[in-house]
C-alpha positions, 0 to 999 in steps of 0.5 A: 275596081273589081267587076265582082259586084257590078253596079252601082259601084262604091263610088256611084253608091257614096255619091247616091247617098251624099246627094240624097242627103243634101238634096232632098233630106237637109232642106227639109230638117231643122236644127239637131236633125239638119246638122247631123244631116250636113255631118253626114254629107261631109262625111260621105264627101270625104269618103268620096275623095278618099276612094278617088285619091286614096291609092294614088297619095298613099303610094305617093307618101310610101315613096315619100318615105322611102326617099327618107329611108324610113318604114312609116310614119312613127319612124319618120316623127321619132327622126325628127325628134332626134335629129337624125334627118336635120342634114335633110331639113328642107327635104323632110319640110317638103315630104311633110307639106305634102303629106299635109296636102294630101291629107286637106285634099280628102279631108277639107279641099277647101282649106287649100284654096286662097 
Protein backbone atom coordinates (compact mmCIF):
# COMPACT_ATOMS: atom_id res chain seq x y z
CA UNK A 1 0.00 0.00 0.00
CA UNK A 2 0.98 3.53 -0.87
CA UNK A 3 2.32 5.64 2.08
CA UNK A 4 0.09 8.70 0.35
CA UNK A 5 -2.40 8.63 2.85
CA UNK A 6 -0.69 7.58 6.15
CA UNK A 7 -2.70 6.06 8.87
CA UNK A 8 -4.95 4.50 9.34
CA UNK A 9 -4.87 2.31 6.33
CA UNK A 10 -7.59 0.85 4.42
CA UNK A 11 -7.24 -1.88 6.14
CA UNK A 12 -7.04 -0.72 9.64
CA UNK A 13 -10.29 1.67 8.61
CA UNK A 14 -12.77 -1.62 7.23
CA UNK A 15 -11.57 -3.18 10.43
CA UNK A 16 -12.66 0.06 12.89
CA UNK A 17 -15.98 -0.10 11.20
CA UNK A 18 -16.83 -3.80 11.04
CA UNK A 19 -15.99 -4.20 14.78
CA UNK A 20 -17.62 -0.89 15.83
CA UNK A 21 -20.65 -2.45 14.31
CA UNK A 22 -20.50 -5.76 15.87
CA UNK A 23 -19.47 -4.85 18.91
CA UNK A 24 -21.01 -1.91 20.15
CA UNK A 25 -24.06 -1.40 17.49
CA UNK A 26 -25.67 -4.88 17.02
CA UNK A 27 -26.13 -5.91 20.77
CA UNK A 28 -27.99 -2.88 21.05
CA UNK A 29 -30.61 -2.98 17.81
CA UNK A 30 -33.25 -5.26 17.25
CA UNK A 31 -35.03 -6.91 14.42
CA UNK A 32 -34.74 -4.85 10.84
CA UNK A 33 -31.91 -2.63 12.37
CA UNK A 34 -29.98 -5.70 13.77
CA UNK A 35 -29.75 -7.47 10.61
CA UNK A 36 -28.89 -4.83 8.28
CA UNK A 37 -26.21 -4.29 11.04
CA UNK A 38 -24.98 -7.97 10.74
CA UNK A 39 -25.27 -7.44 6.76
CA UNK A 40 -22.87 -5.02 7.17
CA UNK A 41 -20.53 -6.68 9.23
CA UNK A 42 -20.43 -9.44 6.68
CA UNK A 43 -20.03 -7.17 4.22
CA UNK A 44 -17.13 -5.31 5.61
CA UNK A 45 -15.67 -8.93 6.55
CA UNK A 46 -15.57 -9.57 2.95
CA UNK A 47 -14.10 -6.38 2.21
CA UNK A 48 -11.30 -7.31 4.46
CA UNK A 49 -10.68 -10.63 3.05
CA UNK A 50 -10.97 -9.22 -0.27
CA UNK A 51 -7.86 -6.56 0.45
CA UNK A 52 -5.51 -9.18 2.01
CA UNK A 53 -6.13 -11.87 -0.55
CA UNK A 54 -7.31 -10.19 -3.50
CA UNK A 55 -4.04 -9.37 -5.51
CA UNK A 56 -2.51 -12.57 -4.47
CA UNK A 57 -5.52 -14.81 -6.02
CA UNK A 58 -6.13 -12.85 -8.81
CA UNK A 59 -2.53 -13.21 -10.08
CA UNK A 60 -2.75 -16.64 -9.24
CA UNK A 61 -6.21 -17.11 -11.41
CA UNK A 62 -4.29 -14.83 -14.46
CA UNK A 63 -1.75 -17.63 -14.17
CA UNK A 64 -4.33 -20.02 -14.19
CA UNK A 65 -5.60 -18.94 -17.51
CA UNK A 66 -2.71 -18.52 -19.20
CA UNK A 67 -1.76 -22.14 -18.36
CA UNK A 68 -5.05 -22.75 -20.45
CA UNK A 69 -4.35 -20.24 -23.02
CA UNK A 70 -6.99 -18.26 -22.49
CA UNK A 71 -7.45 -14.37 -21.90
CA UNK A 72 -10.30 -14.61 -19.21
CA UNK A 73 -12.99 -15.98 -17.90
CA UNK A 74 -15.93 -15.40 -20.84
CA UNK A 75 -13.05 -17.30 -22.74
CA UNK A 76 -12.57 -20.10 -20.59
CA UNK A 77 -16.61 -20.76 -20.18
CA UNK A 78 -17.39 -20.43 -24.11
CA UNK A 79 -13.97 -23.38 -24.04
CA UNK A 80 -16.03 -25.60 -22.05
CA UNK A 81 -19.04 -24.94 -24.00
CA UNK A 82 -17.58 -26.19 -26.92
CA UNK A 83 -15.46 -28.67 -25.96
CA UNK A 84 -12.09 -27.08 -26.96
CA UNK A 85 -10.56 -27.94 -23.62
CA UNK A 86 -12.05 -31.71 -22.98
CA UNK A 87 -8.45 -33.30 -23.92
CA UNK A 88 -7.39 -31.13 -20.76
CA UNK A 89 -10.46 -32.27 -18.39
CA UNK A 90 -8.87 -32.58 -15.12
CA UNK A 91 -6.83 -29.62 -15.60
CA UNK A 92 -9.80 -27.12 -16.28
CA UNK A 93 -11.71 -29.21 -13.20
CA UNK A 94 -8.66 -28.17 -11.15
CA UNK A 95 -7.88 -24.41 -12.48
CA UNK A 96 -12.08 -24.23 -11.71
CA UNK A 97 -12.04 -25.48 -8.00
CA UNK A 98 -9.61 -23.34 -7.41
CA UNK A 99 -11.21 -20.58 -8.86
CA UNK A 100 -14.05 -21.83 -6.53
CA UNK A 101 -11.70 -21.71 -3.65
CA UNK A 102 -10.54 -18.87 -3.97
CA UNK A 103 -13.92 -17.07 -4.31
CA UNK A 104 -15.29 -18.95 -0.55
CA UNK A 105 -12.27 -17.85 0.76
CA UNK A 106 -13.43 -13.80 0.55
CA UNK A 107 -16.77 -14.64 0.24
CA UNK A 108 -17.71 -16.96 3.12
CA UNK A 109 -14.58 -19.09 4.55
CA UNK A 110 -16.74 -20.87 6.41
CA UNK A 111 -18.21 -23.05 3.61
CA UNK A 112 -14.67 -24.62 3.08
CA UNK A 113 -14.17 -25.89 6.77
CA UNK A 114 -15.45 -29.56 7.13
Amino acid sequence: MSELHDRPTVDELVVAVREFLERDVMPTTEGRVQFHTRVAVNVLGMVERELALGSGQAAAHAAGLARLGLADDAELAAAIRTGALDDRYDEVVGFVRQTVRAKLEVANPKYLES
